[in-house]
Structure formats: structure tokens, C-alpha cells
C-alpha positions in Angstrom: 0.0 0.0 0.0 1.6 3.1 -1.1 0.6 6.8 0.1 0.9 9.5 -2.6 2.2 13.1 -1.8 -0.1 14.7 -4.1 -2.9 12.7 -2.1 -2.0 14.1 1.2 -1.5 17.8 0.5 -4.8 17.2 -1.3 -6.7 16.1 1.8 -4.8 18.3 4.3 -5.6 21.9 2.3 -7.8 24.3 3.8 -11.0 24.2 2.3 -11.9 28.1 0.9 -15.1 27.6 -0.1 -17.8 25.2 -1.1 -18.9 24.6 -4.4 -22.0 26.1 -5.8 -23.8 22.5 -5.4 -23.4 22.1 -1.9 -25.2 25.1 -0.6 -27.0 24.4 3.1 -30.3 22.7 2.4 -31.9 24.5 4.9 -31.9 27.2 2.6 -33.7 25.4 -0.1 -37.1 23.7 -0.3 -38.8 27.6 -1.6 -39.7 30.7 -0.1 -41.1 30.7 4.0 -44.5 30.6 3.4 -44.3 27.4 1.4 -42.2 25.8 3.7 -42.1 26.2 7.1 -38.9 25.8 9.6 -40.3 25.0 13.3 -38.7 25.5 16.5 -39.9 21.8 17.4 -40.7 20.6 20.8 -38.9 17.4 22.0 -40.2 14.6 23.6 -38.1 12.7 26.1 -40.6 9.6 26.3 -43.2 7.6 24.3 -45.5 7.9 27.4 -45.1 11.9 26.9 -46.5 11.6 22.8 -50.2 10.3 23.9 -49.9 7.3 22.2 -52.0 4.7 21.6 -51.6 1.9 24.6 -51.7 -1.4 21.9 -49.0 1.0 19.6 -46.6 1.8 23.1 -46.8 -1.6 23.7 -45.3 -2.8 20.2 -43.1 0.0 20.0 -41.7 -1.1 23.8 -41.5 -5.2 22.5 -39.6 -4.1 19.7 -36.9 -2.8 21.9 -37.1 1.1 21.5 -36.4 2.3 25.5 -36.6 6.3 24.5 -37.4 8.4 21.1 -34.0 8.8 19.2 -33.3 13.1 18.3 -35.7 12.3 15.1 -38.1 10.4 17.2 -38.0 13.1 19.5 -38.7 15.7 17.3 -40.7 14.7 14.4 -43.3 12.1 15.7 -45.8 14.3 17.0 -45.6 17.3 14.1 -46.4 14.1 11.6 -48.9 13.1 13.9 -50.7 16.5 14.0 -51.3 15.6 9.9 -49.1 18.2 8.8 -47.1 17.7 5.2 -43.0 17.1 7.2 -39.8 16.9 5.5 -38.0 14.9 8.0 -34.0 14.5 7.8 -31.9 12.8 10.1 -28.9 11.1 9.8 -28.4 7.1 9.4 -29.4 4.5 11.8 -31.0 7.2 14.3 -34.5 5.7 13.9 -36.2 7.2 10.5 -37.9 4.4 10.2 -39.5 4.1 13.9 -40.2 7.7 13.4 -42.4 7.7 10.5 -44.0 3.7 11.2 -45.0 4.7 15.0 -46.5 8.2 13.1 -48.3 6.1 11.0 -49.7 3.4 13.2 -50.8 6.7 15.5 -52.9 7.6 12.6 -54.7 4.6 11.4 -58.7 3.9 12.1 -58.1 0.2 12.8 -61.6 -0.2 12.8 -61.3 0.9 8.8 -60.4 -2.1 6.3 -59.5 0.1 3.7 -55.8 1.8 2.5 -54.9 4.2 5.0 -50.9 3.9 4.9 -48.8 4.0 1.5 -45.2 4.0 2.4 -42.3 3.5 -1.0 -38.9 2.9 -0.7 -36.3 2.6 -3.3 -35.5 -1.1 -3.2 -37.1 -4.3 -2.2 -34.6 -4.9 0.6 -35.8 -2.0 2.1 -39.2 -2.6 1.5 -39.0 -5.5 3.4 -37.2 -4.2 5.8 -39.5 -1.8 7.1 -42.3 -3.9 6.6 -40.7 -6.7 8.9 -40.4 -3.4 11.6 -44.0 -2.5 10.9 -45.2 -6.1 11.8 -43.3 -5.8 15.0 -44.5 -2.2 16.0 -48.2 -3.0 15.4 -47.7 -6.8 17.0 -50.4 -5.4 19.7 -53.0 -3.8 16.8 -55.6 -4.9 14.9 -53.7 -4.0 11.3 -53.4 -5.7 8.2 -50.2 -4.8 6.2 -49.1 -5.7 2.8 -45.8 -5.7 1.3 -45.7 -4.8 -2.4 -42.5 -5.3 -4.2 -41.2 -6.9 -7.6 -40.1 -10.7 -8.3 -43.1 -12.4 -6.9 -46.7 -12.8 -8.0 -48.4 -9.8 -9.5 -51.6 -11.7 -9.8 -51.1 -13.0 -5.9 -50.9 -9.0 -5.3 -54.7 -8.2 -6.9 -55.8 -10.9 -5.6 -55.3 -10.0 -1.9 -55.9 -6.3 -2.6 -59.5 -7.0 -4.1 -60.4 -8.4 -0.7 -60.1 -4.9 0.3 -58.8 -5.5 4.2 -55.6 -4.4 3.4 -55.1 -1.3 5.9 -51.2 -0.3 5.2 -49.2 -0.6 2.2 -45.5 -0.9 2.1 -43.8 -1.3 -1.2 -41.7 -0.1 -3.9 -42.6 2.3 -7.1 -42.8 -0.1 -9.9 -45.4 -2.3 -8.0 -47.6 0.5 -6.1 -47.7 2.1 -9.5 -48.9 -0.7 -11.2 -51.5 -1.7 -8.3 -53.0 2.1 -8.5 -52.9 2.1 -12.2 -55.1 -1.1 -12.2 -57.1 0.2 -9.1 -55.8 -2.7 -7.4 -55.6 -0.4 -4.8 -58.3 1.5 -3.8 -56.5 5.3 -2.1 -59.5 7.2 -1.5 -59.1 6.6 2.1 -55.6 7.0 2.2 -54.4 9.7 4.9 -50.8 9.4 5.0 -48.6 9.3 1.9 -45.0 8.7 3.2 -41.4 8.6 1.0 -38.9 6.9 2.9 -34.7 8.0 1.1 -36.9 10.6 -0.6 -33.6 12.1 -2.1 -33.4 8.3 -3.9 -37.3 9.0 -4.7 -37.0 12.6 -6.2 -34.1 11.2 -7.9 -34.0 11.2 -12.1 -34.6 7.5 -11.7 -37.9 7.5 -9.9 -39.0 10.9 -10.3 -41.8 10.2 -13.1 -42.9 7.2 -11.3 -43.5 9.1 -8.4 -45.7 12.0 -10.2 -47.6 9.5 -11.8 -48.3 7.7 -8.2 -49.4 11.2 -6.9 -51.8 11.6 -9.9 -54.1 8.6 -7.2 -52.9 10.6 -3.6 -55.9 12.5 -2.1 -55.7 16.4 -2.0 -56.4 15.6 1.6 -53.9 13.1 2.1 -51.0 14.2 4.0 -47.2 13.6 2.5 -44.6 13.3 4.8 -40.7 12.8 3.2 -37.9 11.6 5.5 -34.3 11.1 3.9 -30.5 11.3 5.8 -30.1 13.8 2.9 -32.1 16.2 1.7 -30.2 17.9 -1.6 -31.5 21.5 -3.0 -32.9 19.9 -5.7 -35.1 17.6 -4.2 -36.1 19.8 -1.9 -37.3 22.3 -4.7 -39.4 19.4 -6.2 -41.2 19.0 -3.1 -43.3 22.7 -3.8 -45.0 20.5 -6.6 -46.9 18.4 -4.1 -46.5 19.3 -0.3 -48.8 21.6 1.2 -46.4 24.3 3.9 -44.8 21.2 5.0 -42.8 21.6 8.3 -39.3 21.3 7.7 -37.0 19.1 10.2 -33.7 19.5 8.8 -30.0 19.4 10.0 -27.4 21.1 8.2 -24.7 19.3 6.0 -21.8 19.5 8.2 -23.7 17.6 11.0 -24.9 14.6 9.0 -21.4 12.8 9.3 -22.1 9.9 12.0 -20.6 10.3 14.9 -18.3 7.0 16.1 -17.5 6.6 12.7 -14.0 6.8 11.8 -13.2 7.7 8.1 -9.6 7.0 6.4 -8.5 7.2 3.1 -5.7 4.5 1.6 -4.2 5.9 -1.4 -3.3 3.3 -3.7 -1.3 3.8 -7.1 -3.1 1.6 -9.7 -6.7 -0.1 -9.8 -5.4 -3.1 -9.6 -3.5 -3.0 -6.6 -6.7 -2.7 -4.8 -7.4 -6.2 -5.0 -3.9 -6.9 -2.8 -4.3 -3.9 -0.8 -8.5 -5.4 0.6 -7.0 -8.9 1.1 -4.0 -7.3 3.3 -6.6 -5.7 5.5 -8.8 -8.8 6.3 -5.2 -10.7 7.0 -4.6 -8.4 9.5 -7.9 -7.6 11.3 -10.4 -10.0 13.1 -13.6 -8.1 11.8 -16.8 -8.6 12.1 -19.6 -8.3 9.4 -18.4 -5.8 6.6 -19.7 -4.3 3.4 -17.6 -3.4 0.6 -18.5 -1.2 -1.9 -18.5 -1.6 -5.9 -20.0 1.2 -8.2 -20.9 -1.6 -11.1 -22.2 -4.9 -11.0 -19.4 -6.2 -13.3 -16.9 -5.1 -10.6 -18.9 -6.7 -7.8 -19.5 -9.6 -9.3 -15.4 -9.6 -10.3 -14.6 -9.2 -6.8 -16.7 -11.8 -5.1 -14.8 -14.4 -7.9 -11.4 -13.0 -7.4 -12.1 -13.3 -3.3 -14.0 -16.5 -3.0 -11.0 -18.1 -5.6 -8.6 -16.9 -2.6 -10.6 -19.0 0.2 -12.8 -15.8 1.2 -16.2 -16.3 2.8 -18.0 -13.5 0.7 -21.6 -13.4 -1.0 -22.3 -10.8 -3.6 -25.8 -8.5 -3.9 -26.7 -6.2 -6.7 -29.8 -5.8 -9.3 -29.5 -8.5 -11.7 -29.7 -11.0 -9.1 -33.3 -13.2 -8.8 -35.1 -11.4 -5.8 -34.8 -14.5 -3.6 -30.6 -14.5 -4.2 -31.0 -11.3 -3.0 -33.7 -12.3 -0.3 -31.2 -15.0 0.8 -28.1 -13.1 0.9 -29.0 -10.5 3.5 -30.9 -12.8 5.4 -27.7 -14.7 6.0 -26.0 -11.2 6.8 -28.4 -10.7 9.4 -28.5 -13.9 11.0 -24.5 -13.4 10.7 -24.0 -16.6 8.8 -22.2 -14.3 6.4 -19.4 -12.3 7.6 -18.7 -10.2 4.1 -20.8 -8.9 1.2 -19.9 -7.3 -1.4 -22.5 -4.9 -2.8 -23.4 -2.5 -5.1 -25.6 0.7 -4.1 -28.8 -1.2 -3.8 -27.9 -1.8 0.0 -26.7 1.8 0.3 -29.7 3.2 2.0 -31.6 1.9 5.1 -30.6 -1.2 5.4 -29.9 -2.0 9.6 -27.7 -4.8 10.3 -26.3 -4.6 13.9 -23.0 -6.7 13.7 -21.7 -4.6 10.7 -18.0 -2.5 12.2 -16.5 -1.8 9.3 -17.1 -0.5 5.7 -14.6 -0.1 2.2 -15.8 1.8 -0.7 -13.4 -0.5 -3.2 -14.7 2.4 -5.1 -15.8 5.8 -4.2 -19.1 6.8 -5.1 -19.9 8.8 -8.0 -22.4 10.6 -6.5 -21.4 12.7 -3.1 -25.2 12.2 -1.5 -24.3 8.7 -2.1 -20.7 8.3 0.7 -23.4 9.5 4.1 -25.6 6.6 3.0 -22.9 3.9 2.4 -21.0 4.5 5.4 -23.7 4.9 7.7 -23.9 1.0 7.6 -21.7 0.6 10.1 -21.4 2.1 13.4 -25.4 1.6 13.4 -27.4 3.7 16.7 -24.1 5.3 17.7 -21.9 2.3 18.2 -18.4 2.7 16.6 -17.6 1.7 13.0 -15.1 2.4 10.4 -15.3 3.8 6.7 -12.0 2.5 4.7 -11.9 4.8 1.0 -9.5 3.2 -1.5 -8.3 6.1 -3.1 -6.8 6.0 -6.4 -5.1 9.7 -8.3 -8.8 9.6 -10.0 -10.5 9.8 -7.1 -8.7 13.0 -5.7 -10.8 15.2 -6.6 -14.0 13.0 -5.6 -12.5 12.8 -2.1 -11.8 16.4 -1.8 -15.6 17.3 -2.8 -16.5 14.7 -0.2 -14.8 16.7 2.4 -16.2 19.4 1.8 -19.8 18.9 1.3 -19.7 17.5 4.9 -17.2 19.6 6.4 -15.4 16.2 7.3 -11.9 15.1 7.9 -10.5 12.1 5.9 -7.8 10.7 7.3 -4.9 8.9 6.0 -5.2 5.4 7.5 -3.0 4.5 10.6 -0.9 1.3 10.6 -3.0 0.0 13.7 -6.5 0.2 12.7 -7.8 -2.6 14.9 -7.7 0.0 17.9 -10.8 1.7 16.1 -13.0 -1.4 15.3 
């Protein structure tokens, strides 16, 4: 592993100013009265929000002791029925927040769509639908999970028996349920984005007009995201109604307990040599490393499971239940190392994981928060490992500053901070 001058000065130069792209997102999102920025009450207990007994009972079972700084803040402004923009950083409890919002919300007693929640991936998808079944263990609810890669015809068949209270899925499959009224949303009174930055993104961004083409005038929107760029935030005057905006500036999304190092590597293909060096020397626990292509993932898993490494590899064009398979082994711990692509980036909460490697550094700056806030999950401490090649200068450097971060190069002894 080799460390390159023209690295180090790069990383160690005081930063003069950010570019134009990185302005503060709280000052986006339109003028004040279209969007309006709270001094927000906090609640230091779920007994304190007037919650429903059955809903503190699931939310106590699943193992939440006191409202995270989100939870704190946004649960009872979302609550209230007022359109939120909710940002917090990773693994702080965006998901609680918005599911124990929801549940608050619901008419049990009404067997109709109430709840429409989309996420970016299935993974996700599931994963919040697994914490809603949890958090409403104690309430008369019926959920659904809506995502691609099974049965579309299983899908209208459950929906036309019309009991089907809260909806959790992903755009393709909501869209296609609403479009052939599958899914009946007049009754709908909370529409909720979860990664809404992923959402308002170029990818999903027609899907999700056409979805609100079926929301309710009356139905309340509520967006929750660990990032919140200027642009999506301008997107949101197109359907929020003077949301309440519960934002945290740039500089303080980088997790806390996570330690960031750079390791400066000469040529791509050293990179290989430089990852198997670091699982030689360090007993780690579960890990994610980073690709930015299928084709290198699916490179990397060959070239490390050739060289007697335990890895499994999860990306896109894999069958959903590979996919399904693989992370249920990461969660169980089965599997100590995956190698993944940015489908996993976002959301995803598995306890054990200490340390992340971007094998390659994102393209897209939003993108680093989300990958490295994997690890070091709820405030317990993690690691972030950049391989950093001469092209990647200048990708590091705008990292740096659009978070006001340090860094660093990486110390001989990393085991002290894992």
C-alpha cells in the first residue's frame, strides 16, 4: 500500500469555499410561506406523545427504550397531519419515526388503504415492513408488502379483498397496483417517502408523479431522507402543502463514532492486494464493501472466494430470492462479508456490521453518508476505509467538503478503532 504526496497535500488543504452545489439545504425547499422551519418541541418519552396503549406496547416489545433526536422531534408534528420533510442522519431511527407516526394515525376499525409507504429497493421494502409487523404486534392491522419478483396476480388478488389497511412497497409495484385500481387510495391519509432524495431522484422521479396523480388532495405527504439535496427539496413545492421542515445542516450529518480513512493506492489493480491485506490483519466482524458496477462486484466476489474468502455478492441482476437469501444470512451473521453495489446503500440495519470499504468511491457525493452509515449503526463505533486512487482526488476532496469532514490517511494499527 503506497501513500501519494499529491494525495496528502490534497486532503490536508484548507478548504476556501464550497462549491456552488453544496449550498446548506436549509436554505432550499422555496420561499417561508411554502415551507415552514419550526422551533420543534422534544419529547423525552413515548408515554409523553399520547400514544395509543396497543402502539406503546409494540413499540416497547420491539426494543425502543426512548425516542431517538428524530423520534424526538418529528413524531408528533407528523402526527398533527401536517405535510414534514423529516432529515436525520443514518441508523438514528427514520424508520421508527415515521412507522410509529403512521400506526398513531390509522382507524383500525377501517379495512380500507390508509398507509402508503415506498422505498427505493425491495430490501428496504421489506425491511420496514418486517419493523412495521413488529410495532403494530399489539393492533388490529393488516399490512401488505408490495414489491417486484413475486406474484403480481397474488398482489390483486389479496388487494381486491379490500382489508388491506397499510401498504408498504416499492414504485414499480404500487404504480402498477394504483394504475389497475388494485388499490383502492380514497381513504388514504398518510402518503410517506422513505430515502426521498433516492425517490425525487431522475430515476424515480416520473414514477412518483404518476403515483401522486391517485394521492388525495387531503392526504398528508410526509418525506424523511438522511439527505435532503436543494434539488429535491425544490421538487417538493410541486406536491407538499407548507410542510414543516425538520432539517439538520450538511456539516452535521457525518455519523458520529465513525471513523473515516482514506488508503491511497497507485493503480486499480493494486486494490485487490491492498483489501486482502486488511482482512489478513484484522479480526472483523460483518463488513460491506463497496462496488460502483455490477461487473466489478461480481469480479470481486470471484477473485475473493478463488482466494478462500467467505463473501456473497448482492446487486440488481440477481433473482429477488438470491438477494432475499443473501442478507438474510448477513443478518443472521451466517455471512461475515458482502460485497454490494448501491442497492444496500440506504436503510438497510444490520447490527454486527463495524467496518465499511468503498473499493470504489461513489460517483455521486449524497451517495458516501448513506454507504458509510452501515456501520457504526445507533451510535456504536464503525469504520469507513476509501481506496483512493489519483482519479478519485478530486471525488475525495468534494466529499470533504460537502460535509465539512476530515478524511484521514489510515494508521498502521486500525484494529484500535473497530
Amino acid at each position: 500500500m503506497s501513500t501519494q504526496n499529491s494525495l496528502s497535500n490534497t486532503v490536508e488543504e484548507t478548504q476556501t469555499q464550497l462549491d456552488t452545489d453544496t449550498e446548506n439545504t436549509n436554505e432550499g425547499g422555496g420561499s417561508k410561506d411554502e415551507t415552514e422551519t419550526l422551533v420543534i418541541e422534544e419529547y423525552t418519552s413515548f408515554d409523553d406523545m399520547d400514544l395509543k396503549v396497543s402502539l406503546l406496547r409494540g413499540i416497547y416489545a420491539y426494543g425502543f427504550e426512548k425516542p431517538s433526536p428524530i423520534q424526538s422531534k418529528a413524531i408528533v408534528p407528523i402526527i398533527s397531519g401536517r405535510d414534514t420533510i423529516g432529515q436525520a442522519q443514518s441508523g438514528t431511527g427514520k424508520t421508527g419515526t415515521f412507522l410509529i407516526s403512521a400506526l398513531q394515525r390509522m382507524d383500525e376499525s377501517l379495512k380500507k388503504p390508509q398507509i402508503l409507504v415506498l422505498s427505493p429497493t425491495r430490501e428496504l421494502s421489506q425491511q420496514i415492513h418486517n419493523v412495521l409487523t413488529s410495532l403494530s404486534q399489539f393492533m388490529k392491522i393488516e399490512s401488505m408488502l408490495l414489491i417486484g419478483g413475486g406474484s403480481r396476480y397474488d398482489d390483486i388478488r389479496t388487494l381486491e379483498e379490500n382489508t388491506m389497511q397499510f401498504l408498504v412497497g416499492t414504485p414499480g409495484r404500487v404504480f402498477d397496483m394504483l394504475k389497475n385500481l388494485s388499490i383502492q387510495s380514497k381513504d388514504l391519509k398518510m402518503f410517506i417517502l422513505d430515502e426521498a432524495d433516492e425517490m425525487l431522484s431522475r430515476g424515480f422521479e416520473n414514477q412518483i408523479y404518476e403515483i401522486f396523480q391517485y394521492i388525495p388532495e387531503k392526504c398528508q405527504t410526509v418525506l424523511m431522507s438522511a439527505t435532503m439535496p436543494l434539488e429535491a427539496l425544490m421538487m417538493t413545492k410541486e406536491f407538499m402543502k407548507n410542510p414543516v421542515k425538520i432539517l439538520v445542516q450538511n456539516e452535521d450529518i457525518t455519523l458520529e463514532g465513525i471513523r473515516q480513512f482514506y488508503i491511497a493506492i497507485d493503480k486499480e489493480i493494486w486494490k485487490l492486494d491492498t483489501l486482502t491485506d486488511i482482512y489478513s490483519q484484522l479480526d472483523i466482524g460483518q463488513s460491506i464493501i463497496y462496488c460502483n458496477t455490477k461487473k466489478t462486484a461480481d469480479w470481486l466476489a470471484e477473485q475473493l472466494q478463488d482466494r478462500d474468502y467467505a463473501v456473497a455478492c448482492i446487486h440488481s441482476n440477481m433473482k429477488t430470492e438470491e438477494r432475499k437469501a443473501v442478507m438474510q444470512d448477513f443478518r443472521n451473521g451466517d455471512l461475515r462479508v458482502i460485497i454490494a453495489t448501491d442497492i444496500i446503500s440506504r436503510g438497510i440495519d444490520v447490527q454486527g456490521v463495524s467496518i465499511v470499504i468503498n473499493y470504489d468511491i461513489p460517483k455521486i457525493k449524497d451517495t458516501y453518508i448513506h454507504r458509510i452509515g452501515r456501520s457504526g449503526r445507533f451510535g456504536r463505533k464503525g469504520v469507513a476505509i476509501n481506496f483512493v486512487t489519483q482519479d478519485d482526488i478530486a471525488k475525495i476532496k468534494t466529499i470533504q467538503q460537502y460535509y465539512q469532514t476530515c478524511i484521514e490517511e489510515m494508521p498502521p494499527d486500525i484494529s484500535q478503532f473497530i
